[in-house]
N, CA, C and O atoms as a MOPAC input file, in Angstrom:
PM7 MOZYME 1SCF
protein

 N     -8.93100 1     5.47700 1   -18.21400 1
 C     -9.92500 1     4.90900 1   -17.33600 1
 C     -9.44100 1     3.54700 1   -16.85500 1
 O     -8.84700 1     2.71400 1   -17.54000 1
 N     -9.77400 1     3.45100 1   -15.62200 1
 C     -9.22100 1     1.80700 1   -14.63500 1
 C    -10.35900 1     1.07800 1   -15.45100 1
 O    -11.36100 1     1.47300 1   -16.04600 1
 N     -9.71100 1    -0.29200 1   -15.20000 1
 C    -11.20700 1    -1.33600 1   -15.13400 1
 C    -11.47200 1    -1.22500 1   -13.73000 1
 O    -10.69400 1    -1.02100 1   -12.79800 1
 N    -13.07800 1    -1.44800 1   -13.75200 1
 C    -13.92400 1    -1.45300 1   -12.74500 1
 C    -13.47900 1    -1.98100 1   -11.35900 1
 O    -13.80800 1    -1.37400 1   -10.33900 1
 N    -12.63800 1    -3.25100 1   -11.31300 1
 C    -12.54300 1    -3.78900 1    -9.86500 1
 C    -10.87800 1    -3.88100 1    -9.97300 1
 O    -10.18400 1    -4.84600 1    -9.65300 1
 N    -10.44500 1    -2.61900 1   -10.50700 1
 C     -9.14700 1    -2.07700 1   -10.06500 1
 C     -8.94600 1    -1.12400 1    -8.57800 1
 O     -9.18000 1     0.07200 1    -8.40300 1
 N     -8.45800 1    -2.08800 1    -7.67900 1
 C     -8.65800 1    -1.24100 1    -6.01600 1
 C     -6.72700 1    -0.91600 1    -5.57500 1
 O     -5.73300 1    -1.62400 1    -5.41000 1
 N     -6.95600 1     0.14800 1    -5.55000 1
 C     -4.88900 1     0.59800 1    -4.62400 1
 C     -5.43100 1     1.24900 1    -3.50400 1
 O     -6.50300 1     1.83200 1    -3.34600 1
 N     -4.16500 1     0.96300 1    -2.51200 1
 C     -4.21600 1     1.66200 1    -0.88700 1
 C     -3.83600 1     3.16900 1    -1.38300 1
 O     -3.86600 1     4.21800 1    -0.74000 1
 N     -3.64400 1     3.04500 1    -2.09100 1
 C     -2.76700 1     4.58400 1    -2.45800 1
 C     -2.70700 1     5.60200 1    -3.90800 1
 O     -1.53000 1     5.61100 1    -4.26900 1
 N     -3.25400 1     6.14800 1    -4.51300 1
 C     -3.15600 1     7.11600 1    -5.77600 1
 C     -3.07900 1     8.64100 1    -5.21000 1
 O     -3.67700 1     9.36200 1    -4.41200 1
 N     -1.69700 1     8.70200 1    -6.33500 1
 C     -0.95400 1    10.28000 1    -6.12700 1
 C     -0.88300 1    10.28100 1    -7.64200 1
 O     -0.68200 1     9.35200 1    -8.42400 1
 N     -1.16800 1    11.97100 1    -7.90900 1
 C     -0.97800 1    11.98700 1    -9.53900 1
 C     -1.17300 1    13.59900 1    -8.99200 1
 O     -1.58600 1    13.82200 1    -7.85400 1
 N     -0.86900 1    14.54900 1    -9.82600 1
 C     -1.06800 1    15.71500 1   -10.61900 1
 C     -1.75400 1    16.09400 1   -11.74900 1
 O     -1.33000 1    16.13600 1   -12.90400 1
 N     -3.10900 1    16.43300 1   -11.22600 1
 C     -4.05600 1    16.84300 1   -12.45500 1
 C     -3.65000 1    17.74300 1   -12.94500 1
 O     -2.73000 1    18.38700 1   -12.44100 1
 N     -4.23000 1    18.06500 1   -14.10300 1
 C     -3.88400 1    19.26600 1   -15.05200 1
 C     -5.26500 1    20.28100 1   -13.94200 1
 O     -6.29100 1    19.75900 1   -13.50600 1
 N     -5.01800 1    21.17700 1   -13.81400 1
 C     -5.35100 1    22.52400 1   -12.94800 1
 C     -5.72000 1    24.18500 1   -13.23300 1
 O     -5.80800 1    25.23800 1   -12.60000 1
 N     -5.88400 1    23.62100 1   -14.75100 1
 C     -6.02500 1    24.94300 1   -15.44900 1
 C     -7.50100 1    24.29600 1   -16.49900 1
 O     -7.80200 1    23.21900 1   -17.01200 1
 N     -8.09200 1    25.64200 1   -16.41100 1
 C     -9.64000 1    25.52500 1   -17.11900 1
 C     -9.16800 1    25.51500 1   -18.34800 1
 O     -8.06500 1    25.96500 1   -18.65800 1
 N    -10.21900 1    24.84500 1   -19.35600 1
 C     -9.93600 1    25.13000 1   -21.00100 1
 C    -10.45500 1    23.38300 1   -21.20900 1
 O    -10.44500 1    22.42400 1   -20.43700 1
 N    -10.90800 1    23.56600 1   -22.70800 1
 C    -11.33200 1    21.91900 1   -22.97300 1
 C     -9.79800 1    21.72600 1   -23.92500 1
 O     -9.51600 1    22.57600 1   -24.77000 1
 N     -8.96800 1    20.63600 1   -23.69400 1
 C     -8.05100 1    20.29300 1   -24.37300 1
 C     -8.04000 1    20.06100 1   -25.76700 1
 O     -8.62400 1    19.03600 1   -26.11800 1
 N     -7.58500 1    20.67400 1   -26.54900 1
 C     -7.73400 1    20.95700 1   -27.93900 1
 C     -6.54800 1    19.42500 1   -28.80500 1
 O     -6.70900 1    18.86300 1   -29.88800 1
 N     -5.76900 1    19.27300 1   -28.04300 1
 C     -4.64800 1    18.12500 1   -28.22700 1
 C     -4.16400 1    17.19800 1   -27.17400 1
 O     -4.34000 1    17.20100 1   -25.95600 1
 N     -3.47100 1    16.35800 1   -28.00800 1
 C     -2.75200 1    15.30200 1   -26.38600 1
 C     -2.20300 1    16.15400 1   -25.22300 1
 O     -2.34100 1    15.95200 1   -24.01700 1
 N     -1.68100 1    16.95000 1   -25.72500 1
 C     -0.59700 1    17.99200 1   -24.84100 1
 C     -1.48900 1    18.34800 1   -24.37200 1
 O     -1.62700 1    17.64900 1   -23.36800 1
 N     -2.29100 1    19.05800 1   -24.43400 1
 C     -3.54700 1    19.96300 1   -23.41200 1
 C     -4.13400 1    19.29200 1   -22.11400 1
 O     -4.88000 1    19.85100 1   -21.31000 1
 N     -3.80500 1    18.37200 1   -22.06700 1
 C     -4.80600 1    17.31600 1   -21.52200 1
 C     -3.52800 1    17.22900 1   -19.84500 1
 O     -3.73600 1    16.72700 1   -18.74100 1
 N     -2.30400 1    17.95300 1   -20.39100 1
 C     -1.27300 1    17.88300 1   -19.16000 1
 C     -1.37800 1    19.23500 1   -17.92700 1
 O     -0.83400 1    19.58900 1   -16.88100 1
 N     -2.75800 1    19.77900 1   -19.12600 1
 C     -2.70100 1    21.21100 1   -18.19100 1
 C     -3.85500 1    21.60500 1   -18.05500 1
 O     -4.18600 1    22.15200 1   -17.00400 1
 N     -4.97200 1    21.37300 1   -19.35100 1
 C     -6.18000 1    21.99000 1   -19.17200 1
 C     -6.82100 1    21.03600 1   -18.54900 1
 O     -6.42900 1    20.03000 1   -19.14100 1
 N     -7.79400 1    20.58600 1   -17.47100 1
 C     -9.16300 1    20.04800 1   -17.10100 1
 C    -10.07000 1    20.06000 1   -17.37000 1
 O    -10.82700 1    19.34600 1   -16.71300 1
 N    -10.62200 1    20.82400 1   -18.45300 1
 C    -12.00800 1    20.96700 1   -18.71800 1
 C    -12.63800 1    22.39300 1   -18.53000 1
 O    -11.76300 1    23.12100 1   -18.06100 1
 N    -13.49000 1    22.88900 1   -18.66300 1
 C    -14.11400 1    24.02000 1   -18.64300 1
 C    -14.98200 1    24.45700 1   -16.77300 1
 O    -15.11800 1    25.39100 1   -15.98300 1
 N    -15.26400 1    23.28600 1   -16.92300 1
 C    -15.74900 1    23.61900 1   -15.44000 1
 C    -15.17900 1    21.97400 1   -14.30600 1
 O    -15.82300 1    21.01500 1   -13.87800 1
 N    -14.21100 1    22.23900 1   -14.23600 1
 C    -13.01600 1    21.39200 1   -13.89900 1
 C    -13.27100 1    19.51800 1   -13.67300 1
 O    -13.20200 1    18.67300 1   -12.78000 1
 N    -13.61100 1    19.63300 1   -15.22100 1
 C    -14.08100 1    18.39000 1   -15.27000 1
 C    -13.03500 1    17.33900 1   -14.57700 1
 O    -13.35000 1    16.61300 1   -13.63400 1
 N    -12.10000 1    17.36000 1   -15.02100 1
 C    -11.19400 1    16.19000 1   -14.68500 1
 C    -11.21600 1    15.78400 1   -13.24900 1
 O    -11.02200 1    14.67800 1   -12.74400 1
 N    -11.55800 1    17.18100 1   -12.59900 1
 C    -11.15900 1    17.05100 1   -10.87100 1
 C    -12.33900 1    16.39600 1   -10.28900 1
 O    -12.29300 1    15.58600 1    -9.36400 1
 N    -13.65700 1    16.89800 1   -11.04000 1
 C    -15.15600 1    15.86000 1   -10.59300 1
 C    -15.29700 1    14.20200 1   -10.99700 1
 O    -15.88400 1    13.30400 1   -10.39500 1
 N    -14.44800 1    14.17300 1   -12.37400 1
 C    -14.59700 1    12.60800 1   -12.49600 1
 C    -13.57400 1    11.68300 1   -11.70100 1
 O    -13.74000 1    10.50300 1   -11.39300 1
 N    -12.48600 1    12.49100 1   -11.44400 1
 C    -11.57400 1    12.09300 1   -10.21600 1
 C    -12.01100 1    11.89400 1    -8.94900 1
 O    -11.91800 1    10.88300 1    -8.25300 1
 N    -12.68600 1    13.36300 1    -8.62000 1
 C    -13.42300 1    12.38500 1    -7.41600 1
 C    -14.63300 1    11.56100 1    -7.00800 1
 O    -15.05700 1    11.19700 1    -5.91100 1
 N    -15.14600 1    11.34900 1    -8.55600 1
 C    -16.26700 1    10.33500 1    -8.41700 1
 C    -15.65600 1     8.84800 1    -8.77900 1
 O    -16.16200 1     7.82200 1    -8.32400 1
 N    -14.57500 1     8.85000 1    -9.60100 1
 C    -14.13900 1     7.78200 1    -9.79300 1
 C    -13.00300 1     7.22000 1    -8.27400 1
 O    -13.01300 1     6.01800 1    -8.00800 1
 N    -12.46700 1     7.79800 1    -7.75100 1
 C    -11.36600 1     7.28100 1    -6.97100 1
 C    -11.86200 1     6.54600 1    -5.47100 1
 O    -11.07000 1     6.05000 1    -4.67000 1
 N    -13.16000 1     6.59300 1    -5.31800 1
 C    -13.86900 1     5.89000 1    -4.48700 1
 C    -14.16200 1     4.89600 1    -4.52600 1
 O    -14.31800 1     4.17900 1    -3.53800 1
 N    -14.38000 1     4.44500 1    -6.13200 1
 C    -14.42500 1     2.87800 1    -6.57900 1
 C    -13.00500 1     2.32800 1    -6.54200 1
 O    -12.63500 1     1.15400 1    -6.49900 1
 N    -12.29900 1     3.45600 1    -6.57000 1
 C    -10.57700 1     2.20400 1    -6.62400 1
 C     -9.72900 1     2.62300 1    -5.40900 1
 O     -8.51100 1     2.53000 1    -5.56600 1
 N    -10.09700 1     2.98900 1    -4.43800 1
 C     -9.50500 1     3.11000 1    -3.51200 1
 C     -9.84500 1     2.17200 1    -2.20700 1
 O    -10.92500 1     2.25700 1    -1.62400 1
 N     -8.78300 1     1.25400 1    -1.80900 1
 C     -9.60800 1     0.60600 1    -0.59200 1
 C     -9.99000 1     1.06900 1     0.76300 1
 O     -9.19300 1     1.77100 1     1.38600 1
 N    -10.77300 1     0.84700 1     1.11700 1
 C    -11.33400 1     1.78700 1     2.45100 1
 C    -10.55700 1     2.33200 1     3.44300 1
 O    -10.18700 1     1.47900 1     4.24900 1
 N    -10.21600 1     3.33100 1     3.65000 1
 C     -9.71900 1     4.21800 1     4.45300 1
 C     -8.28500 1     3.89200 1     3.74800 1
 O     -7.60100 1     2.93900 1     4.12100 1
 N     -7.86100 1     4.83400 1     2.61700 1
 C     -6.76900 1     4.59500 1     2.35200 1
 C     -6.40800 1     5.51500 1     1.42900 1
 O     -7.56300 1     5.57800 1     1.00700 1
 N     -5.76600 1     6.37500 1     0.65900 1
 C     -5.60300 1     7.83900 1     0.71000 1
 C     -5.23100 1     8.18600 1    -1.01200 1
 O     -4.57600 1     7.61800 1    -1.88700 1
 N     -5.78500 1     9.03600 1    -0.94800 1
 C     -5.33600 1    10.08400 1    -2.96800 1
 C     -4.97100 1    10.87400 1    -2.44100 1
 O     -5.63000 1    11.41900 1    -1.55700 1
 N     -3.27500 1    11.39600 1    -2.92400 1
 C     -2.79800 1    12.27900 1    -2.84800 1
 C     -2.34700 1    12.95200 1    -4.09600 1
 O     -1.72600 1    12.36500 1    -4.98200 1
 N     -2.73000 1    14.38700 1    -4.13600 1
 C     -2.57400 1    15.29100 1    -5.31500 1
 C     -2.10600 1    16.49800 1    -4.74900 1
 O     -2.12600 1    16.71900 1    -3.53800 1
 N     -1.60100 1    17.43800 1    -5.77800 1
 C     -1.02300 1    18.83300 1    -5.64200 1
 C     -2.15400 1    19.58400 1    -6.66700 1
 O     -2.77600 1    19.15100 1    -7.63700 1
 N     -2.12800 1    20.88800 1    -6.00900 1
 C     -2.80700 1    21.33800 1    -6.69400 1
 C     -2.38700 1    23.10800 1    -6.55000 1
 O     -1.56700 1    23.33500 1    -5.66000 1
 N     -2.89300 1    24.35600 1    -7.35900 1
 C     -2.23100 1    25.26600 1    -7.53500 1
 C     -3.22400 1    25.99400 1    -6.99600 1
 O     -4.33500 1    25.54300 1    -6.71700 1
 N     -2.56700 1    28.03700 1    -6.70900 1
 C     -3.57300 1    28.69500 1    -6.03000 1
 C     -4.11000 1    29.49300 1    -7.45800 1
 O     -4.74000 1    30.53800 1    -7.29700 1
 N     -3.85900 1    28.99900 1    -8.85400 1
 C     -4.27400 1    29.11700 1    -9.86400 1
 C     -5.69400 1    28.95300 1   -10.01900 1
 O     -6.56400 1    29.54600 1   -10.65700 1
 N     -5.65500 1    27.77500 1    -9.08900 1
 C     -7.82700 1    27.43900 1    -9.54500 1
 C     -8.26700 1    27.51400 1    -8.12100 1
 O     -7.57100 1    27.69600 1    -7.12200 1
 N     -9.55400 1    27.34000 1    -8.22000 1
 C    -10.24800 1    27.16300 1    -6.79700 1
 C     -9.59100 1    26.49700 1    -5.82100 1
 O     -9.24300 1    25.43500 1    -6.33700 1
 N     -9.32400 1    26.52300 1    -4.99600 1
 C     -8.71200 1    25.19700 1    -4.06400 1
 C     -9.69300 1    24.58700 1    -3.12500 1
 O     -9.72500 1    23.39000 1    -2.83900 1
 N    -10.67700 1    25.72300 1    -2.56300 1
 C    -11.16800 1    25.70000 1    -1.90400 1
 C    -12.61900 1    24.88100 1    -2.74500 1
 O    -13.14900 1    24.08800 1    -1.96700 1
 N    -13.30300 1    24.93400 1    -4.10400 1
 C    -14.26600 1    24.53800 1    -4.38700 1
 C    -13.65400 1    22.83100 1    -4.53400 1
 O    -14.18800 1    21.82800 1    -4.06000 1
 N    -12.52000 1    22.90000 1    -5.25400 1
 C    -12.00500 1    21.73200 1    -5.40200 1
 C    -12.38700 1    20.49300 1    -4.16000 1
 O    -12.87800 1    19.37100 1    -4.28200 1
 N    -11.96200 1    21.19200 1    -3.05900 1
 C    -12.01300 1    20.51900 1    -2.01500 1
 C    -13.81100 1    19.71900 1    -2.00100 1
 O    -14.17200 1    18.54900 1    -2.13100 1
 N    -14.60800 1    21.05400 1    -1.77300 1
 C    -16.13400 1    20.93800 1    -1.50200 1
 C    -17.02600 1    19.59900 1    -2.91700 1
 O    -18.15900 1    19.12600 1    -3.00600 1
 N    -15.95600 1    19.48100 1    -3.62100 1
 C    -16.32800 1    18.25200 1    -5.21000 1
 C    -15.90200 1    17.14300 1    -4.06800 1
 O    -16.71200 1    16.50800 1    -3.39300 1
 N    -14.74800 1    17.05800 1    -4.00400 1
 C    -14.45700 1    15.30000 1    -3.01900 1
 C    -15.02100 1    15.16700 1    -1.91900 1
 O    -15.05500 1    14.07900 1    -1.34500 1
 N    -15.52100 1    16.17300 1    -1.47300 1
 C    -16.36500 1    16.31500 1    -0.12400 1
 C    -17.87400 1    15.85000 1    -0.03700 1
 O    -18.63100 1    15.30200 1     0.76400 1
 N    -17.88500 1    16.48800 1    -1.57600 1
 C    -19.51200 1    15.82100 1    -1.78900 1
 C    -19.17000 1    14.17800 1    -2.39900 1
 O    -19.82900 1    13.50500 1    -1.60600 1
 N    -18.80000 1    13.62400 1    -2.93700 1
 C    -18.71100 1    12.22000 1    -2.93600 1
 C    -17.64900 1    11.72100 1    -1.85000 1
 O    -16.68400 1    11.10700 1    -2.30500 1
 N    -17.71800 1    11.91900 1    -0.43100 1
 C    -17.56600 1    11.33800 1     0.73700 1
 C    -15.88600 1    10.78800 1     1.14200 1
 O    -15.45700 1     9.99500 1     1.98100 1
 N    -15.21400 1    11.66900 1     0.06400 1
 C    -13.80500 1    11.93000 1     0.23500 1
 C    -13.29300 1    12.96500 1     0.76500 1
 O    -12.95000 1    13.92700 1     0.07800 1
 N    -13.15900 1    12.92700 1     2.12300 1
 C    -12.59700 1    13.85600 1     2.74800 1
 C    -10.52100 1    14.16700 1     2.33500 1
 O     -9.68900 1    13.26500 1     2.24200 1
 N    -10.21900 1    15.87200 1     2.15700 1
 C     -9.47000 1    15.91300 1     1.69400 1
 C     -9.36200 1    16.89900 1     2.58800 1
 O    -10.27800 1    17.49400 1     3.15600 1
 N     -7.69500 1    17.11800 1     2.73800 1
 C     -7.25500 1    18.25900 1     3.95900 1
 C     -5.61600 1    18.43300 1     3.10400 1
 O     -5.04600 1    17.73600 1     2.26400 1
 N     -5.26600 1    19.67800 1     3.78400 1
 C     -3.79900 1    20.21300 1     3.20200 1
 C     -2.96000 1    19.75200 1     3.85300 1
 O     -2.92000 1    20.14900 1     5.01700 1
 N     -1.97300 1    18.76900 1     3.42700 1
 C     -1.00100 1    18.59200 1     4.38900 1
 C     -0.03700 1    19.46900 1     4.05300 1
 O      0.41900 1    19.87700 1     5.12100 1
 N      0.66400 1    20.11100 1     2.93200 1
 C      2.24400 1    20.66500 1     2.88500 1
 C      1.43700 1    22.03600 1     1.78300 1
 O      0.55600 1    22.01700 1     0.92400 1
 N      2.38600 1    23.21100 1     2.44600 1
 C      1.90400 1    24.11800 1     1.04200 1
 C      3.30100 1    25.11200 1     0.80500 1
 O      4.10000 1    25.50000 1     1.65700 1
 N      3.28500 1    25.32900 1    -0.44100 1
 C      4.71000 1    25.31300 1    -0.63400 1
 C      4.51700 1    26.69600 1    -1.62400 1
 O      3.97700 1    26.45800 1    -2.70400 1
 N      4.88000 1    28.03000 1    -1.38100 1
 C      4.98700 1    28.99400 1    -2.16500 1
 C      6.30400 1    28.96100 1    -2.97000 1
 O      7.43600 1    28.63000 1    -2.61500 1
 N      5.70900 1    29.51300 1    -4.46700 1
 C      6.99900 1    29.16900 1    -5.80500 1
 C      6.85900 1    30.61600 1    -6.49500 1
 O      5.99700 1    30.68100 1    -7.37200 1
 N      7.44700 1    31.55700 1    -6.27200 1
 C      7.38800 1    32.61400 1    -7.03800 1
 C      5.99800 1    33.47300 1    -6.50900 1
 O      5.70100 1    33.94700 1    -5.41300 1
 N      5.09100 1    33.42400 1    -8.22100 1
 C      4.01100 1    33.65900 1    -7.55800 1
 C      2.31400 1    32.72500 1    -7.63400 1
 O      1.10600 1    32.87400 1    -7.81800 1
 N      3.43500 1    31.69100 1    -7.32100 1
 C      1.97400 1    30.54800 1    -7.23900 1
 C      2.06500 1    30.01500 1    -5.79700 1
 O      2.90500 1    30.30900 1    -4.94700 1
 N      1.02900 1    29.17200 1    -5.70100 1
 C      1.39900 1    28.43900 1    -4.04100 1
 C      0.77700 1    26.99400 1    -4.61800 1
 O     -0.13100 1    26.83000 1    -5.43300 1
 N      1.79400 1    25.75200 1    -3.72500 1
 C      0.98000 1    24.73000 1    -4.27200 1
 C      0.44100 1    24.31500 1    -3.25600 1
 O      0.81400 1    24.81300 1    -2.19400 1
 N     -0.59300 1    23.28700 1    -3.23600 1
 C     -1.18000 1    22.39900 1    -2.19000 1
 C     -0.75200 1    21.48700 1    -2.47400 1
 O     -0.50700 1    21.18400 1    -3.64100 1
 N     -0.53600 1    20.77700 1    -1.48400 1
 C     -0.53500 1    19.08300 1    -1.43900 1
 C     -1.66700 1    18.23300 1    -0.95300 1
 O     -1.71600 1    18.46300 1     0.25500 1
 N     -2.38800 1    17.56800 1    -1.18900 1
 C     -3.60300 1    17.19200 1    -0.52600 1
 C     -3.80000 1    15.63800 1    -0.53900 1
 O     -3.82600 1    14.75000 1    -1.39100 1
 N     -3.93400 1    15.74700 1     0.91500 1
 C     -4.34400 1    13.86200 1     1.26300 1
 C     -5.93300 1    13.85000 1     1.49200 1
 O     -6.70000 1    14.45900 1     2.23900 1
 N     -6.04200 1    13.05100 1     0.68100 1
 C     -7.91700 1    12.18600 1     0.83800 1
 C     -8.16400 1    11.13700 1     1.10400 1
 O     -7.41700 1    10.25500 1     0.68100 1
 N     -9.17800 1    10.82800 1     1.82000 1
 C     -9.60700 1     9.50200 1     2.40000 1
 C    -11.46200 1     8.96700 1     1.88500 1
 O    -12.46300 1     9.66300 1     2.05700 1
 N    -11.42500 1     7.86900 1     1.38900 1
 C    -12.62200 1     8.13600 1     1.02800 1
 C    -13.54700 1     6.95200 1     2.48400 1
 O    -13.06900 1     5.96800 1     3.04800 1
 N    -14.71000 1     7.48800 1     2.64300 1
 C    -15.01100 1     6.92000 1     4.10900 1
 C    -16.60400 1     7.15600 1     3.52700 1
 O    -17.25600 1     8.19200 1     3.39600 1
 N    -16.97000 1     5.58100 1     3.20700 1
 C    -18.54200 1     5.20000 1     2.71500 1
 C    -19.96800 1     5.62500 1     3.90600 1
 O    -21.13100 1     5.36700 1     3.59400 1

């Protein structure tokens, strides 16, 4: 967790993207939570540390929702769109830029 009046033009990271409550440290690189916790406190938190009009970029897999994912940052006023998508075997990733706009 940031402290509170921690603000960047810019956060890129790779959530963990797979359901399950993390049982260990290690889990925590892959599982999110049961009902994709990590990705809701992400996008409730990244609005407080992001400065206005200025962008979170993440990847994300066609493993989980992509599409609900989206409709979570959407409802706390972070608009998020696909910029690059990149098929690997048999996964596909997203790349996704967000803007949060009060």
């Amino acid at each position: 967790e940031l402290a509170s009046n921690s603000q960047f033009d810019i956060i890129v990271l790779n959530p963990p993207f797979y359901p399950g409550k993390p049982q260990n440290i290690s889990d925590y690189a892959w599982q999110g939570g049961t009902d994709l916790d990590f990705i809701r406190g992400l996008s409730q938190q990244s609005k407080h540390h992001l400065r206005i009009n200025n962008k979170i970029i993440f990847i994300l897999s066609s493993d989980m929702n992509v599409q609900l994912v989206k409709r979570i940052f959407e409802t706390e006023n972070v608009s998020v769109q696909v910029v690059l998508v990149k098929q690997l075997l048999f996964e596909t990733f997203y790349i996704f830029e967000g803007n949060y706009h009060p």
